[in-house]
Structure formats: structure tokens, C-alpha cells
ZAFIMI-937691 format. One record per residue (C-alpha): x, y, z. Coordinates in steps of 0.05 Angstrom, whole numbers, padded with zeros to 5 digits, always signed. Example, Ala and Ser with C-alpha at 12.3 -4.5 7.8 and 13.67 -1.06 7.14 Angstrom:
2
+00246-00090+00156 +00273-00021+00143 
REM end
This chain:
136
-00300-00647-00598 -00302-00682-00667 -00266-00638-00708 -00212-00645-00652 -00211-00717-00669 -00146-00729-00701 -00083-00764-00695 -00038-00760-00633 +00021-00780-00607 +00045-00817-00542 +00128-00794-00509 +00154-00807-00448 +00137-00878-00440 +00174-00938-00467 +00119-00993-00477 +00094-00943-00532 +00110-00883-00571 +00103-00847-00630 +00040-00833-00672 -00025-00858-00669 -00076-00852-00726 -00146-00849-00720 -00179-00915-00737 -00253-00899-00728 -00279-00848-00699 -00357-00862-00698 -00421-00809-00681 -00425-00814-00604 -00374-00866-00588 -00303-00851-00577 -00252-00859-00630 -00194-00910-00630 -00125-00902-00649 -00075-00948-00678 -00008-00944-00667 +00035-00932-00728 +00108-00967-00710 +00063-01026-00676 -00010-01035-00711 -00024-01081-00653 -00026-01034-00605 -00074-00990-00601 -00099-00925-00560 -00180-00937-00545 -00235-00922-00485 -00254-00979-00455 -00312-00996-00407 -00284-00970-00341 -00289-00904-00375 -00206-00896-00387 -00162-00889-00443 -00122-00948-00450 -00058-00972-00500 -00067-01049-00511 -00068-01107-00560 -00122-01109-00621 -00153-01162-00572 -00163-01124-00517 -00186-01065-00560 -00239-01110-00598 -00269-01135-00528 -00268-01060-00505 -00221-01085-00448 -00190-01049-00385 -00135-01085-00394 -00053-01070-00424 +00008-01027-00414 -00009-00963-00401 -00073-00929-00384 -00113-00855-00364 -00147-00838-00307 -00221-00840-00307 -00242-00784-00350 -00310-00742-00368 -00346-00771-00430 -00323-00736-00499 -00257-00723-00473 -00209-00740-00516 -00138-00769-00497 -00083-00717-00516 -00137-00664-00453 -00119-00725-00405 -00066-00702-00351 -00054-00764-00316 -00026-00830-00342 -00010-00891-00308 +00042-00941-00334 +00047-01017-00305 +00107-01017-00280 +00153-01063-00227 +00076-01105-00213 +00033-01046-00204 -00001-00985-00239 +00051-00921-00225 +00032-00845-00248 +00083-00832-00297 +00082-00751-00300 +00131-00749-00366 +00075-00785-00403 +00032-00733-00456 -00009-00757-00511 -00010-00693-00559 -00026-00671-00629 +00027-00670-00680 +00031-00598-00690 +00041-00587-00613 +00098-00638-00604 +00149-00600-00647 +00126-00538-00589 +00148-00580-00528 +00210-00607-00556 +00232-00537-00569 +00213-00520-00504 +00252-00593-00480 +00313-00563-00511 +00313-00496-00492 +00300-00520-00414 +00367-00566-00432 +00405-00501-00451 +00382-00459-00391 +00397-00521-00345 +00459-00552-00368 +00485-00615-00341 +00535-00613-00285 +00602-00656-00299 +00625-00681-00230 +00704-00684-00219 +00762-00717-00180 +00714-00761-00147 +00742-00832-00143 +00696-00897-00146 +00677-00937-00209 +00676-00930-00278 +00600-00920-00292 +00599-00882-00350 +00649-00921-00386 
REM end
């Protein structure tokens, strides 16, 4: 698993996206992540044995604790072989299904994928139906 240790990236959430480089990744202990847009946020395992996106503080104290978190996963995995998220959302943790934490060389493969999904599945324009203006 080391040599898969490398820098990811978070989509499909919008407390926090985008890259994540590793920070440390120490013999035995799972690495952490920093967040490149926000280097207060950060991607880390904390004691209840998930990965978890939260503040430098909560990362320091190893905390289960921020804005958006795995499910309990086997020691040594790493966080882009997770397949459940949960986001804290509306007062209480929700699975969000659209959320993947990935390496960089396979995000470029599921956006093609996004778009090509988009052109086989076009979006349906609705007409001559009366109401309001919601769409401007």
C-alpha cells in the first residue's frame, strides 16, 4: 500500500474539493493529506478508524470530528479504495453517493466518462408549460 500513497483528489462535495497532497505519510501509520485550495483542511484517519476532511486542529488531535467523513474502513486502506462517504448535511451525517476521492491520473478517466454519459443522455427541454419564470 505505500507506494500507492500519493496525492488524491476529493469531487462531488461542496465543503471540499480538489487536490490533496500528501503531508506525511509515516512507516505504519496512515498518511495525511492537505488540501491544496484550503491548507486548513485536511484529509486524515482519525481514532474511530475513518477517514475524515477537517481543520489542522482536529487533524493534530487525531479527531472524529468535521465536514465530511468515510465509513469505518480495514487498517491500510487508503482513502481514494473507500466507497462510502458521508457529508454533514441539514444537522446530520447523509451518504453522499457522488462523493470519490481518486488519484489524479484516474480523474481525467471519469470526467470523460461524465461527459460521454451527458452526450448519450441529453437533457430534456420542457415546452408550452405555463407557471413561473425559474430559469430566468
Amino acid at each position: 500500500a505505500s507506494r500507492e500513497i500519493k496525492a488524491v483528489q476529493i469531487w462531488g462535495t461542496v465543503c471540499c474539493h480538489g487536490m490533496c497532497n500528501v503531508s506525511s505519510a509515516g512507516t505504519g501509520e496512515p498518511p495525511t493529506y492537505q488540501l491544496a485550495e484550503d491548507t486548513d483542511l485536511w484529509l486524515y484517519m482519525a481514532m474511530d478508524g475513518c477517514w475524515w476532511v477537517s481543520s489542522t486542529e482536529c487533524k493534530d488531535g487525531v479527531k472524529a470530528q468535521g465536514y465530511l467523513r468515510s465509513t469505518v474502513v480495514e487498517p491500510g486502506m487508503l482513502p481514494q479504495h473507500v466507497d462510502q462517504w458521508m457529508e454533514f448535511h441539514d444537522g446530520c451525517w447523509q451518504p453522499q453517493s457522488m462523493v470519490q476521492v481518486m488519484l489524479p491520473e484516474n480523474a481525467g478517466t471519469e470526467w470523460r466518462a461524465s461527459q460521454e454519459a451527458a452526450v448519450q443522455h441529453p437533457v430534456i427541454e420542457i415546452q408550452g408549460v405555463s407557471g413561473p419564470k425559474i430559469n430566468g
